[in-house]
GUNULUM-8187 format. One record per atom (N, C-alpha, C): atom name; residue in three letters; residue number from 1; x, y, z. Coordinates in steps of 0.05 Angstrom, whole numbers, plus 5000, padded with zeros to 4 digits. Example, Ala and Ser with C-alpha at 12.3 -4.5 7.8 and 13.67 -1.06 7.14 Angstrom:
BEGIN
- tiro, fido, miza, X, Y, Z
- N, ALA, 1, 5264, 4886, 5156
- CA, ALA, 1, 5246, 4910, 5156
- C, ALA, 1, 5264, 4934, 5156
- N, SER, 2, 5257, 4955, 5142
- CA, SER, 2, 5273, 4979, 5143
- C, SER, 2, 5258, 5001, 5157
This chain:
BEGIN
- tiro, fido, miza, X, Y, Z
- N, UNK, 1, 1898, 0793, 1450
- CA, UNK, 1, 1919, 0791, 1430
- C, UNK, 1, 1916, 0812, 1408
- N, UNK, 2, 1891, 0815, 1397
- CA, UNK, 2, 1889, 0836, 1378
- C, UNK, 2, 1896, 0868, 1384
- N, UNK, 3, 1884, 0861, 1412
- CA, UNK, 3, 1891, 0901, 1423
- C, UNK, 3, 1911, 0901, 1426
- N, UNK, 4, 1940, 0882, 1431
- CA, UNK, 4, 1963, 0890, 1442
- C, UNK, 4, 1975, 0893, 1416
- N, UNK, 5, 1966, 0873, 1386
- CA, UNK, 5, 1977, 0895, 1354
- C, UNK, 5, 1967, 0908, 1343
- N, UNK, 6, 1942, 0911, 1354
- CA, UNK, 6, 1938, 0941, 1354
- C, UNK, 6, 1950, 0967, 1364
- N, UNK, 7, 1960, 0965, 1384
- CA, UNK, 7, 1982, 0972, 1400
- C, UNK, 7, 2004, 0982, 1390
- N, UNK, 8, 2008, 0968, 1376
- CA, UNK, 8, 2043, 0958, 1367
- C, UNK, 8, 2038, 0981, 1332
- N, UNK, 9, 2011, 0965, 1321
- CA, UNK, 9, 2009, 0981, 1296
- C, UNK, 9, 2004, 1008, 1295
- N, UNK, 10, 1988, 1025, 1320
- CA, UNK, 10, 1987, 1056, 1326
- C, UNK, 10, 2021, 1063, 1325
- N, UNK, 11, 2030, 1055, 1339
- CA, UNK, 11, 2051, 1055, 1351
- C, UNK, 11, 2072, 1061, 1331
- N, UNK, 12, 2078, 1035, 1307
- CA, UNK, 12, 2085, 1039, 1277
- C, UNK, 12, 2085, 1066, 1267
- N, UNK, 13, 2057, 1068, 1263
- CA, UNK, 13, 2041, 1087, 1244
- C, UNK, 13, 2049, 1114, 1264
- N, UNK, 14, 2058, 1119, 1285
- CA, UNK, 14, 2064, 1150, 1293
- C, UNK, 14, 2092, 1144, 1290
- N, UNK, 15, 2107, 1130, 1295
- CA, UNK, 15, 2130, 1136, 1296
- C, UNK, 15, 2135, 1140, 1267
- N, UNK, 16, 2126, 1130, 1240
- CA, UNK, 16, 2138, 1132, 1210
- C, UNK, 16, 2128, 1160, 1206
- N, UNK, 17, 2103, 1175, 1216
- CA, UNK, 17, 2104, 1203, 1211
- C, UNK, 17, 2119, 1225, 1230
- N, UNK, 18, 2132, 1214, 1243
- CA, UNK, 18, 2144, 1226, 1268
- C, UNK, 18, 2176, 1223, 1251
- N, UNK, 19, 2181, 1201, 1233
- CA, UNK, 19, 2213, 1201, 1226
- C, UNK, 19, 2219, 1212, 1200
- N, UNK, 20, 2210, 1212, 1182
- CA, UNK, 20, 2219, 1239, 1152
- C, UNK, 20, 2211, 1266, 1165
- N, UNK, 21, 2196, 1283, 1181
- CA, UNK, 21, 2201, 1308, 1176
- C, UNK, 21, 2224, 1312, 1196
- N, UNK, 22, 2225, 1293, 1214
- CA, UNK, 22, 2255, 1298, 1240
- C, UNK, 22, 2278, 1297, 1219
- N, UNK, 23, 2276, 1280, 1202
- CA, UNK, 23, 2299, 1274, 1193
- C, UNK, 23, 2313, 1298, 1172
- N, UNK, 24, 2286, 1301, 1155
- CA, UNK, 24, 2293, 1316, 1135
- C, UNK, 24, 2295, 1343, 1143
- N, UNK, 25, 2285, 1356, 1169
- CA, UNK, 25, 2301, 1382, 1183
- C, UNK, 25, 2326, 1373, 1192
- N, UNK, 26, 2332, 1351, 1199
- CA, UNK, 26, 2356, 1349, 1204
- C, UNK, 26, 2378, 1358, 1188
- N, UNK, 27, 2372, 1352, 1160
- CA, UNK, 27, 2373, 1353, 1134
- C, UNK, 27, 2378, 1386, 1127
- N, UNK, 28, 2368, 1386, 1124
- CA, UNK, 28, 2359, 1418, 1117
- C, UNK, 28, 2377, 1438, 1143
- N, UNK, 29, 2375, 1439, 1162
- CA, UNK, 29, 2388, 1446, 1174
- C, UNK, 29, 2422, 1445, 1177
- N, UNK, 30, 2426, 1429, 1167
- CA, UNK, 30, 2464, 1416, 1168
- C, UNK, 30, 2480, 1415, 1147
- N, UNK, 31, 2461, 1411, 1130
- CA, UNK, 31, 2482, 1405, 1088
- C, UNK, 31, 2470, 1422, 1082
- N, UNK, 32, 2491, 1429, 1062
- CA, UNK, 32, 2486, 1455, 1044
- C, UNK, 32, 2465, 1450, 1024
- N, UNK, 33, 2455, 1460, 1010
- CA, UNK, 33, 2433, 1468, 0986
- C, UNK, 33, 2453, 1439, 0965
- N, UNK, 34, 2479, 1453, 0964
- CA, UNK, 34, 2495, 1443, 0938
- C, UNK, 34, 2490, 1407, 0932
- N, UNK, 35, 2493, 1406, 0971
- CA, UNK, 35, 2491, 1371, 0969
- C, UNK, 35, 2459, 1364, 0984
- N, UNK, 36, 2449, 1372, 0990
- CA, UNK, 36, 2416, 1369, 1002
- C, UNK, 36, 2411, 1348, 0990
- N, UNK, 37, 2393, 1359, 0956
- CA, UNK, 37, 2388, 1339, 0943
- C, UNK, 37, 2392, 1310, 0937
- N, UNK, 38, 2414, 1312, 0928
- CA, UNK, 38, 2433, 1277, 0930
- C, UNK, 38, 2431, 1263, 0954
- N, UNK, 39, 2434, 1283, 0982
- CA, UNK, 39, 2432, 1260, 1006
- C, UNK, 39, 2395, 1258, 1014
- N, UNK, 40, 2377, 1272, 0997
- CA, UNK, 40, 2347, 1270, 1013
- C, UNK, 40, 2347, 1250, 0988
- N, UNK, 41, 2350, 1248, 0960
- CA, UNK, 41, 2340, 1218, 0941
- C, UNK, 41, 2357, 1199, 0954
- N, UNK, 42, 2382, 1199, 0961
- CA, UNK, 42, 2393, 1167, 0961
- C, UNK, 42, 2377, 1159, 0988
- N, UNK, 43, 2377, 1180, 1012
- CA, UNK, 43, 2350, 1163, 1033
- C, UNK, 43, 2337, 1165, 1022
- N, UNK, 44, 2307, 1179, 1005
- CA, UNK, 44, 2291, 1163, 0998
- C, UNK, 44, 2287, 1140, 0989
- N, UNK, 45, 2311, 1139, 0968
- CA, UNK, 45, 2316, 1111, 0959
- C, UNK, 45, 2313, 1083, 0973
- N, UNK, 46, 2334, 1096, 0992
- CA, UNK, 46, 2342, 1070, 1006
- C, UNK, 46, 2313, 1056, 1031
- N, UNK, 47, 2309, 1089, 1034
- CA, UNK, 47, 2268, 1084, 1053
- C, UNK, 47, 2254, 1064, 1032
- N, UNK, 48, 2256, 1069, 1006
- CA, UNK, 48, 2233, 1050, 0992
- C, UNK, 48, 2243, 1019, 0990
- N, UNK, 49, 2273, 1019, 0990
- CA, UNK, 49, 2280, 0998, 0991
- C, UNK, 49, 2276, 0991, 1012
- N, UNK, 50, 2285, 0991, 1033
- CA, UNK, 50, 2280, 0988, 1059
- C, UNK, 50, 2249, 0974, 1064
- N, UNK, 51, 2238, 0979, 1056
- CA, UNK, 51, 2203, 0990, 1052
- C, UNK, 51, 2205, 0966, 1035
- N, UNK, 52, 2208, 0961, 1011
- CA, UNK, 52, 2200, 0938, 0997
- C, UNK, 52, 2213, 0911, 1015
- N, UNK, 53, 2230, 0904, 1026
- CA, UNK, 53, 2248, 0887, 1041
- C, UNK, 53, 2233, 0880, 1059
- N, UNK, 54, 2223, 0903, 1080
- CA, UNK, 54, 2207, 0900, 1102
- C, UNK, 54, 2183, 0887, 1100
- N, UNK, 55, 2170, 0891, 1074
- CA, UNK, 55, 2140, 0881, 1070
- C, UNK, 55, 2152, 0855, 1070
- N, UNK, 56, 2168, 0848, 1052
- CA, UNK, 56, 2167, 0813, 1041
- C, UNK, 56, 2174, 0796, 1062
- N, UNK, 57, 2192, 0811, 1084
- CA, UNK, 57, 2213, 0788, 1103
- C, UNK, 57, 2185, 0791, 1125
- N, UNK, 58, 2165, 0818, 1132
- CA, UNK, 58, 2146, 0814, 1145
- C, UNK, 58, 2109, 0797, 1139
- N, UNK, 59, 2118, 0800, 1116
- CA, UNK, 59, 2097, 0789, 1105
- C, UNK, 59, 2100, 0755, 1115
- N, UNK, 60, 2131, 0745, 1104
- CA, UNK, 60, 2136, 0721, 1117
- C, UNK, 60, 2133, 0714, 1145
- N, UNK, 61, 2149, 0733, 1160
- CA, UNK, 61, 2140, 0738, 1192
- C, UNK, 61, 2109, 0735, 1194
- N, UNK, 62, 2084, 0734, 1192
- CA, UNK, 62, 2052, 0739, 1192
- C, UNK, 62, 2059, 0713, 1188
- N, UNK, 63, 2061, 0699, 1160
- CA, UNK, 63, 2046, 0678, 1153
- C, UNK, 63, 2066, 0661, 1168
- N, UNK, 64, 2092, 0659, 1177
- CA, UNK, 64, 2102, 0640, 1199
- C, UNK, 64, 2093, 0629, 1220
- N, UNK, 65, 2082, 0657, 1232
- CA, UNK, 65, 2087, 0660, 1250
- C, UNK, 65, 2060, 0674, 1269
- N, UNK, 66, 2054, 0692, 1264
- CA, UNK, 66, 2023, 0718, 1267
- C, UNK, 66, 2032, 0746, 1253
- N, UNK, 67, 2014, 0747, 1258
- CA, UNK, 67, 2007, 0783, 1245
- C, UNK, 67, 2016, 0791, 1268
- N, UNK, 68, 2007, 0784, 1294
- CA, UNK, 68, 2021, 0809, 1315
- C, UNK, 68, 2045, 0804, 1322
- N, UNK, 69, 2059, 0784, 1311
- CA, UNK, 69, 2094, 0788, 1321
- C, UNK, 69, 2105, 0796, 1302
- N, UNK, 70, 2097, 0798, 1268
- CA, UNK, 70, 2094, 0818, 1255
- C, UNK, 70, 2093, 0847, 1255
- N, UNK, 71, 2076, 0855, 1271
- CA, UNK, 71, 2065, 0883, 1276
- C, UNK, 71, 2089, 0890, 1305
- N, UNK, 72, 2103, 0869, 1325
- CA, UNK, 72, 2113, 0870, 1340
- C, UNK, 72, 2148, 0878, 1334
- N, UNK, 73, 2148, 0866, 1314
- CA, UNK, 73, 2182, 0863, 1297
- C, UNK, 73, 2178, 0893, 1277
- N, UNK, 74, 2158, 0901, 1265
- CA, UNK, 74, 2164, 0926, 1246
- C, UNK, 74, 2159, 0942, 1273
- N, UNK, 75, 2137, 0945, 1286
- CA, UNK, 75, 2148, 0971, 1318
- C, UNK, 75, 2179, 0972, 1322
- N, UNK, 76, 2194, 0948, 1335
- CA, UNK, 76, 2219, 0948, 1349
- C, UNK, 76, 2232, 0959, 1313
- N, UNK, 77, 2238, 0946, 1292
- CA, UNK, 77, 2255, 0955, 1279
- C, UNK, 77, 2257, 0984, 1274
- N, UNK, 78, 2226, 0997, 1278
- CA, UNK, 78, 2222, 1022, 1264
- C, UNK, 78, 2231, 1042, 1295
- N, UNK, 79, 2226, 1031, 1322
- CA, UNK, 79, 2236, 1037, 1334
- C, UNK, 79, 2272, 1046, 1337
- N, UNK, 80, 2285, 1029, 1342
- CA, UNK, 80, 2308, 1022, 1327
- C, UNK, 80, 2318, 1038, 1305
- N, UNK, 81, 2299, 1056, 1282
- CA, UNK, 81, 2302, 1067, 1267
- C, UNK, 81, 2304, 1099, 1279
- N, UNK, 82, 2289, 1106, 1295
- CA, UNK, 82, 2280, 1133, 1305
- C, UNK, 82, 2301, 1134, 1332
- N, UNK, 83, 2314, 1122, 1343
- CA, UNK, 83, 2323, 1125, 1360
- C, UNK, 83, 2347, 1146, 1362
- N, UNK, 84, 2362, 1147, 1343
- CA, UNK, 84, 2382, 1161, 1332
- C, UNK, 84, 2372, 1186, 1331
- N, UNK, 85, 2353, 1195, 1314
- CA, UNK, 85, 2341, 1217, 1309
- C, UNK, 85, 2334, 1231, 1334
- N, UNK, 86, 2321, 1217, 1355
- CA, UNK, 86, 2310, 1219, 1383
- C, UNK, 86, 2331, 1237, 1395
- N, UNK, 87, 2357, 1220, 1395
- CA, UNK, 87, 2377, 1226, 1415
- C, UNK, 87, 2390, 1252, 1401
- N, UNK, 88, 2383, 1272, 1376
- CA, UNK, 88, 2406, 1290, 1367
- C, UNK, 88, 2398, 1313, 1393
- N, UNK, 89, 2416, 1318, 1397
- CA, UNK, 89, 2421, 1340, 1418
- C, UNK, 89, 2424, 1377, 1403
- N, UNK, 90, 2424, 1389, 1419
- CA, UNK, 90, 2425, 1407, 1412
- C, UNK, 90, 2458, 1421, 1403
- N, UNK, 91, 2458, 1431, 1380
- CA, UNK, 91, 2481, 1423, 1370
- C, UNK, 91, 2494, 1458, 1360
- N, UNK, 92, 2521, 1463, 1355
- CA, UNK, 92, 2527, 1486, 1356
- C, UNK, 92, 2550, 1481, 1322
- N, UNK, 93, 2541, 1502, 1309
- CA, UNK, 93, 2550, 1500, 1286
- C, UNK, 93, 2558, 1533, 1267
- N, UNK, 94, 2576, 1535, 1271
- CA, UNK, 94, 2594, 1561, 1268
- C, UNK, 94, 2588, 1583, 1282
- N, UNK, 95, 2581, 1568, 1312
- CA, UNK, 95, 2576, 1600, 1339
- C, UNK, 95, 2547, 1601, 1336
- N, UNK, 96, 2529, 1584, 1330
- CA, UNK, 96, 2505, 1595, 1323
- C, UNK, 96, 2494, 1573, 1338
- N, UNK, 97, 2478, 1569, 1361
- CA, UNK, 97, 2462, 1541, 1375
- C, UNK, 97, 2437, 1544, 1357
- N, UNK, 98, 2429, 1514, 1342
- CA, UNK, 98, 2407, 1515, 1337
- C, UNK, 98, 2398, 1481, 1350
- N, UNK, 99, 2373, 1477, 1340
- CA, UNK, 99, 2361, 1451, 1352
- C, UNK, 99, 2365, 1437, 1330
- N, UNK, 100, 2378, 1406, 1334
- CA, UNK, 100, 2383, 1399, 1308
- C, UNK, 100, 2351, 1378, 1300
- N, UNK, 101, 2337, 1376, 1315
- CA, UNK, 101, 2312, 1362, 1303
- C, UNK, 101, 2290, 1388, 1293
- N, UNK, 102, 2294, 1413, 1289
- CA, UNK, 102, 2272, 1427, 1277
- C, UNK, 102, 2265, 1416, 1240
């Protein structure tokens, strides 16, 4: 039982460093300089919120319930989170193909 949230918590922990730099080339690559800014704070924003929400409703999940369906529910959500990012394709933007996850 421990190695399979263990599992789950590697698992976490690559995908959350695997999703701000995908995202924020996404970022950087697509909006202009003028609006960059405004759209990288209101996601950060919304990541910490997100992030404070997650602890409390998972923290409840643990003490309900276990730590590893805990560690099982932040994988799938965070999963769930990256999947979008996963799927951008390679994308063409005024005649110019670039990769949209650099």
């Amino acid at each position: 039982k421990f190695y399979f949230a263990a599992g789950f918590f590697i698992f976490y922990e690559m995908a959350r460093g695997v999703q701000r730099p995908a995202l924020f080339g996404y970022f950087n690559n697509f909006i202009g300089s003028e609006k960059r800014a405004t759209i990288l704070s209101f996601v950060i924003t919304a990541t910490w919120l997100g992030g404070a929400i997650g602890l409390i409703t998972l923290g409840w999940v643990a003490r309900k319930f276990s730590i590893e369906i805990s560690w099982m529910l932040a994988s799938i959500i965070l999963l769930f989170s990256i999947a979008p990012l996963l799927s951008l394709k390679r994308k063409t933007i005024s005649g110019i193909i670039t990769d949209s996850y650099r």
